[in-house]
C-alpha positions in Angstrom: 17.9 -28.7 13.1 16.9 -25.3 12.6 18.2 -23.7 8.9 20.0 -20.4 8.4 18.0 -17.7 6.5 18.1 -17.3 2.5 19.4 -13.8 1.1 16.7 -12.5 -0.6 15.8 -11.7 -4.6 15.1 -13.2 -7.7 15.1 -10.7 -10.6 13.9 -11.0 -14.1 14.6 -8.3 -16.5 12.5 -9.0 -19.6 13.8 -11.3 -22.3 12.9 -12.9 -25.2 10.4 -15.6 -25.3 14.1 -18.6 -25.1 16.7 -18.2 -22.8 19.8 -17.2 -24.7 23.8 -18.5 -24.5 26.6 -16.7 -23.1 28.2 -15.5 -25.6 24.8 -14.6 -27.5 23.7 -13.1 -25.0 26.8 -10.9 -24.1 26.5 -9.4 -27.8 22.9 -9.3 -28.1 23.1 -6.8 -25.0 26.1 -5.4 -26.4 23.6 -4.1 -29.4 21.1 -3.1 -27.2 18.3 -5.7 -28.9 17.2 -7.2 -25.5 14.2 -6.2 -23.8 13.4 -8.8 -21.5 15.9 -11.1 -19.5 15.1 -13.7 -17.0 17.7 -13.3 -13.7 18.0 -14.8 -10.7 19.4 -13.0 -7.6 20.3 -15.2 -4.8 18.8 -17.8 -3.2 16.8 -21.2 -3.6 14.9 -24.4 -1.9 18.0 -26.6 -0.9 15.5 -29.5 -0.1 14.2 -31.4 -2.9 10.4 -31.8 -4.2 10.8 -35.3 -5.4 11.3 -38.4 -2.9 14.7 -40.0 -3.7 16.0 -36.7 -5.4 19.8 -35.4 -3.6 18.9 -34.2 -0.1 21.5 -31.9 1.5 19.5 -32.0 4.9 20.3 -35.8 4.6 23.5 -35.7 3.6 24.5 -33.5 6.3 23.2 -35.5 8.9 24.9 -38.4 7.4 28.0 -36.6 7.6 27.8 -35.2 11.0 27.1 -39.3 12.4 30.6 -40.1 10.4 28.8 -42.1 7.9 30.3 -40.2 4.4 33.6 -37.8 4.2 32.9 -34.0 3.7 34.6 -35.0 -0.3 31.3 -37.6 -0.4 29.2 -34.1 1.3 30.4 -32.1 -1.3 29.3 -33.9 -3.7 25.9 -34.0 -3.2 26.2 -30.3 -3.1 27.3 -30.0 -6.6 24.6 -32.3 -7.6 21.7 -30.1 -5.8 23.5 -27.2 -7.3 23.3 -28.9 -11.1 19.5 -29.4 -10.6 18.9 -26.5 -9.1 20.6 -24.2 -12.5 18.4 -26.7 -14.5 15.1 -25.9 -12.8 15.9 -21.6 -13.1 17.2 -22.6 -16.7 13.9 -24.4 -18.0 11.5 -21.9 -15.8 13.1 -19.5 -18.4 16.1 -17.4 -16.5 17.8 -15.7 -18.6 20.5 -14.7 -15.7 20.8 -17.2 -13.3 23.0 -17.6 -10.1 24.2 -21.4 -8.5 21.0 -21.0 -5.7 23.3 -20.6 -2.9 23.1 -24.4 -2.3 26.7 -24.5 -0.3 25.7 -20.8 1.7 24.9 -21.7 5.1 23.3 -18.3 5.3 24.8 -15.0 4.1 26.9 -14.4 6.9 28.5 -17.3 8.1 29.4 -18.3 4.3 31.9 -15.6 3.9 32.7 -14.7 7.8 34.2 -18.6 8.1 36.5 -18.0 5.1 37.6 -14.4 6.5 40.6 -14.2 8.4 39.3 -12.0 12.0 35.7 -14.1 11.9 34.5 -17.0 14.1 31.1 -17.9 14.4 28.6 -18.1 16.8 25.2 -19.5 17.8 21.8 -18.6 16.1 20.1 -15.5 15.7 16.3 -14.4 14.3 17.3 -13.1 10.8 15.8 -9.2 10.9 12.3 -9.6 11.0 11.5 -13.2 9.3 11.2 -16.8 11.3 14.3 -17.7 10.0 18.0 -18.0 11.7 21.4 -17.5 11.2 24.9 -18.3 13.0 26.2 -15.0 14.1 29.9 -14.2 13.1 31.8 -12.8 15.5 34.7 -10.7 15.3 37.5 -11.3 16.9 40.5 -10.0 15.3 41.6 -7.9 12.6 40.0 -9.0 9.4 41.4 -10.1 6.7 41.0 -11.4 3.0 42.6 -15.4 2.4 42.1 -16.1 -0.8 38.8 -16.4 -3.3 35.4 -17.5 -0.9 32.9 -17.9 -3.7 35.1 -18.5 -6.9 35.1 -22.0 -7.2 31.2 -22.3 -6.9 30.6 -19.2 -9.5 32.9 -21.3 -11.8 31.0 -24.5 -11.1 27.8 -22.7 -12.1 29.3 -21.2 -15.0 30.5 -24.2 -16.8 27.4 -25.8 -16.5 25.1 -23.4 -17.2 23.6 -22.7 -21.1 23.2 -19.1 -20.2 25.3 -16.1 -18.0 25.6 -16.6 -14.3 25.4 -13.6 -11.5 28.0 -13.4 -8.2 26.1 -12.5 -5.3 28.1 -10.6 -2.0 27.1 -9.8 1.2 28.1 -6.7 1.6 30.5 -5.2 4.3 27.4 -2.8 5.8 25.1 -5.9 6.3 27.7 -7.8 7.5 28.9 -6.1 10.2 25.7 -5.1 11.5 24.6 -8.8 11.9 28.0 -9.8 13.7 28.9 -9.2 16.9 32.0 -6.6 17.4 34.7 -8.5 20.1 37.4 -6.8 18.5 37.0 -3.5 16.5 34.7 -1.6 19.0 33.7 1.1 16.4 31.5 0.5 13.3 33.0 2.5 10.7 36.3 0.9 11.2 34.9 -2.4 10.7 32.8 -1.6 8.1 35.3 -0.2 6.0 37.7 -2.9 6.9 34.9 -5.2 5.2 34.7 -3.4 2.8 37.9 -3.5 1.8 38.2 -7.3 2.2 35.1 -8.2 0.2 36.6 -6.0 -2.8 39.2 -8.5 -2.8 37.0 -10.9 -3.3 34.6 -9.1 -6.0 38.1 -8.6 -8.0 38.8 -12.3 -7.3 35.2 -13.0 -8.7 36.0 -10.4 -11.9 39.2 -12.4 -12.6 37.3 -15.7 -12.9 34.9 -14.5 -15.3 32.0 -12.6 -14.0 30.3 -9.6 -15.4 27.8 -9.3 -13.0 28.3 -8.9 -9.3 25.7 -8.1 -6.7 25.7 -6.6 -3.2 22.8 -7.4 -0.9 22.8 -4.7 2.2 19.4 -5.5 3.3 20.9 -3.8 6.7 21.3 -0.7 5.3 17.1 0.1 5.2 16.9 -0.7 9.1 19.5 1.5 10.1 19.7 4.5 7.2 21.4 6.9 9.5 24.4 5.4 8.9 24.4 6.5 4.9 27.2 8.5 4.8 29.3 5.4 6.5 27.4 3.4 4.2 28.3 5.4 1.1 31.8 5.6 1.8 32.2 1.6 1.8 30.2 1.6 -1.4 33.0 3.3 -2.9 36.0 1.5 -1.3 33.9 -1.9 -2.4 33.6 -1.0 -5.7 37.1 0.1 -6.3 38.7 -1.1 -9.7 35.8 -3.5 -11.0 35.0 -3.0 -14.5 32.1 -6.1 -14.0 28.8 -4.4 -13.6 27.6 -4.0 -10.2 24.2 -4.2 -8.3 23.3 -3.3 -5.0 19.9 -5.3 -3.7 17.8 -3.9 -1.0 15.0 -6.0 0.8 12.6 -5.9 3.6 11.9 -1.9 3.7 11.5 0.7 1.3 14.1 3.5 0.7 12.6 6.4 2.0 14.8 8.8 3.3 17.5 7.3 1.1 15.7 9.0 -2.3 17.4 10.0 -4.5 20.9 9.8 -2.8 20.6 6.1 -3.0 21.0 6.3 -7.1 23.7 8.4 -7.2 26.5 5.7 -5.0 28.5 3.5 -7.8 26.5 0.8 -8.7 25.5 0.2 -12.3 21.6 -1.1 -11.3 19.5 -1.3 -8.0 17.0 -4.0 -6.9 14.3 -2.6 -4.8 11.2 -4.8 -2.4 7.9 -3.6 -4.0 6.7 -6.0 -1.6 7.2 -5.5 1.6 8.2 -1.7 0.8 5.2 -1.4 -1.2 6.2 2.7 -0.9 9.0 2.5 -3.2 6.5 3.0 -5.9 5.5 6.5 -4.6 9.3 6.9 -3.8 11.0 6.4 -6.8 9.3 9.2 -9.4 12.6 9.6 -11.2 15.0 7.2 -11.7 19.1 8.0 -13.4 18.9 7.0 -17.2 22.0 5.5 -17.3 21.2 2.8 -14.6 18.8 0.0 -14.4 16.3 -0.7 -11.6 15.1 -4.4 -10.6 11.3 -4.7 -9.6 10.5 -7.3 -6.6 7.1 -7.4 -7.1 6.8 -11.1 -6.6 6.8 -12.5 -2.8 9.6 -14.3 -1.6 8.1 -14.6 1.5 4.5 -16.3 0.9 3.5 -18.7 -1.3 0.6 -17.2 -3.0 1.0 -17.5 -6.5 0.3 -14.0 -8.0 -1.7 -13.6 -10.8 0.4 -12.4 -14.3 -2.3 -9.4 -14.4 -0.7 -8.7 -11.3 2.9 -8.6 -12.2 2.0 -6.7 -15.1 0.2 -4.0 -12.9 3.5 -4.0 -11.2 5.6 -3.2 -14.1 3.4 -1.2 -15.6 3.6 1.3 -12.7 7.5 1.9 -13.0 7.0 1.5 -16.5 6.8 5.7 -16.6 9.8 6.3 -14.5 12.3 3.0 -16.1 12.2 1.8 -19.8 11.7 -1.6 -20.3 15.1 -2.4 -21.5 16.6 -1.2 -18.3 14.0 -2.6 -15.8 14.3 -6.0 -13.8 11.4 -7.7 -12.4 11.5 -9.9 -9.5 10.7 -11.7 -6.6 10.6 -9.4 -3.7 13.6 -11.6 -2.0 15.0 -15.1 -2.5 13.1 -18.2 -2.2 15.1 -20.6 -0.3 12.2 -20.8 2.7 9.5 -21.7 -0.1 8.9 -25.5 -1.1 10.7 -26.1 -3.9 7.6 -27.1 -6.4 6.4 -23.8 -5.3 9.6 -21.7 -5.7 9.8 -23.1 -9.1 5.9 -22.3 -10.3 6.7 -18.9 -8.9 9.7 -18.3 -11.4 7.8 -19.9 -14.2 5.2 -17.4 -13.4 7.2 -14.5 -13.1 8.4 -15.3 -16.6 4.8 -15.4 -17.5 4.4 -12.0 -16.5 7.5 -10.6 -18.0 6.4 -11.8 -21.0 3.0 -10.5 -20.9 4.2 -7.2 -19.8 6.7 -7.4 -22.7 3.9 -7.8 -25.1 1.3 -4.9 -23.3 4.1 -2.4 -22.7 6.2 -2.3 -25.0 
C-alpha cells in the first residue's frame, strides 16, 4: 500500500518556557506579553513508534478484509489523533493542530466531501517520493456542509492549549486535480475558492481563531499571481479568525514583496528548501507575522539548536520576535514518529534558546 503525501509545516513562534491554556493564552496575546509560542502547522507520523500502540495502517487493512465497521475504523482514528495532540502538547506546542490523522492527503480529504469532485488513482506529490489520489473534476463544484469541523472540535476539546485549522487552498487544489469539467483554470479556481470560504466560515463558527491556507502550488507556477491573488481575496471574505497562508518547497522570488501585501494576517515561508528567502525577504509589513521553516520536514537529521538559533537570528533584523514563527520547513508525516517528535522537542529547544540570545 503506498500512502498519500503529508501537507507540509510545523511552526513554533516563541513561547514561554510551559505551554499555556486557551483561555490564558487568548489574553496573554491579547496583552501583547508573549514572545515565544510553540505551533504546529499540519501534519504528523500516522504510524506509531511503539509495538502494540493504535495502528491506522492496521486498522485499515482490517477494515478493507470486512473484519471491523468503518464506526470501529473511526475509532482508532480518534485514538491516534488523542496521542498524537499529547505527543505536540508535552514536546512543548504552544499551538497545535489534530496531525491530520483522518487526511488521506490534502487533496482527496476535502475533494471527497466537495460536491463536483471524484477521485482518481495516484500521483508523485510535486517533487517528493510521496503520492496522492488525484481529484478529478467532474461537475460544477459545490460546498455540502462542514469537511473538517468535527475533527477541529475533536482536537479542541481535548487539547490543554489553542488548536489551528489547516485548508488546502483553492490554487493548490485545482492545480493538482485533473479539469473534466471546467476547462479553464481561473473559473475553477475561483469556484474553489469560493467553496472552501464556506468552509473556513464553517471552521470560524465552531470556534477557531486561527485558520491556515497551504498553496504550496502557487511557488511552482507564480505566473498565475494575479489569478492567485484574486482567490486570496474571495477566500478570505468575511473571516474575522486570523488567517495564514503557508508556502513550501520553493522560495518566493518573484513573488517579493507582492506576496505580503494579499489578506492574510501571517505567512509561513521554507528556509529549507528555499534557502533564498533569507536574501528575499529584507523588509517584512509590521503589522503581520512571518513563520520560519528552518527545520527539515523532509530528512531526519536532527539540527543542532545553534543552528536554529542561526536561523532566527537572521530574520531576527527584518521580524521581531513577538511576531516571528519558527518551524519545520514542512510537515512531518513521512518521518518516523520517534523522530518527528525529537524534532519538535528540539525545535522548542531552539526557540527557547533563541528566546534567551535574542531577545
Amino acid at each position: 500500500m503506498i500512502l498519500p503525501y503529508a501537507l507540509c509545516s510545523v511552526n513554533f513562534r516563541l513561547l514561554l518556557p510551559v505551554p499555556l491554556g486557551a483561555a490564558t493564552m487568548d489574553a496573554t496575546l491579547r496583552k501583547g506579553f508573549l514572545l515565544l509560542t510553540a505551533t504546529v502547522v499540519g501534519s504528523y507520523p500516522k504510524l506509531p513508534a511503539q509495538a502494540g500502540a493504535p495502528n491506522l495502517r492496521t486498522a485499515l487493512a482490517r477494515l478493507e478484509r470486512g473484519q471491523i465497521t468503518a464506526e470501529e475504523f473511526q475509532r482508532t482514528e480518534d485514538l491516534v489523533t488523542e496521542v498524537v495532540i499529547k505527543e505536540q502538547v508535552q514536546a512543548g506546542v504552544g499551538l497545535i493542530s489534530d496531525g491530520q490523522i483522518r487526511w488521506e492527503d490534502g487533496q482527496t480529504y476535502f475533494a471527497r466531501r466537495i460536491g463536483g469532485f471524484s477521485i482518481n488513482g495516484l500521483i508523485r506529490y510535486f517533487n517528493n517520493n510521496t503520492y496522492f489520489r488525484q481529484p478529478a473534476v467532474t461537475g460544477k463544484l459545490g460546498w455540502q456542509g462542514p469537511i473538517g469541523v468535527r475533527d477541529f472540535l475533536f482536537a479542541k476539546e481535548r487539547s490543554p492549549v489553542p488548536v489551528k485549522a489547516v485548508i488546502t487552498g483553492p490554487y493548490t487544489l485545482a492545480r493538482l486535480s485533473q479539469d473534466q469539467a471546467y476547462h479553464n483554470l481561473r473559473t475553477l479556481v475561483l469556484d474553489l475558492a469560493e467553496v472552501l470560504n464556506q468552509e473556513a466560515i464553517a471552521l470560524q463558527r465552531s470556534g477557531a481563531t486561527f485558520i491556515q491556507f497551504d498553496e504550496p502550488a502557487i511557488l511552482k507556477w507564480k505566473g498565475d499571481f494575479a489569478l492567485f491573488e484574486e482567490a486570496c481575496r474571495r477566500l478570505t471574505r468575511g473571516l474575522t479568525a486570523k488567517t495564514a497562508l503557508y508556502l513550501y518547497f520553493w522560495d518566493i522570488g518573484e513573488l517579493y514583496p507582492d506576496l505580503f501585501h494579499l489578506p492574510f494576517q501571517a505567512y509561513g515561508l521554507d528556509f529549507v528548501s528555499g534557502e533564498a528567502n533569507y536574501q528575499i525577504v529584507k523588509e517584512f509589513p509590521s503589522d503581520k507575522e512571518l513563520g520560519l521553516g528552518i527545520l527539515d520536514g523532509r530528512n531526519t537529521r536532527l539540527e543542532p539548536v545553534e543552528e536554529l538559533v542561526e536561523g532566527v537570528r537572521r530574520m531576527s533584523s527584518v521580524v521581531s520576535l513577538d511576531r516571528m514563527y519558527v518551524s519545520p520547513s514542512c510537515g512531518l508525516e513521512f518521518l518516523p514518529r520517534d523522530r518527528a517528535n525529537q524534532k519538535l522537542v528540539r525545535l522548542v529547544e531552539g526557540v527557547k534558546k533563541a528566546r534567551e540570545a535574542l531577545s
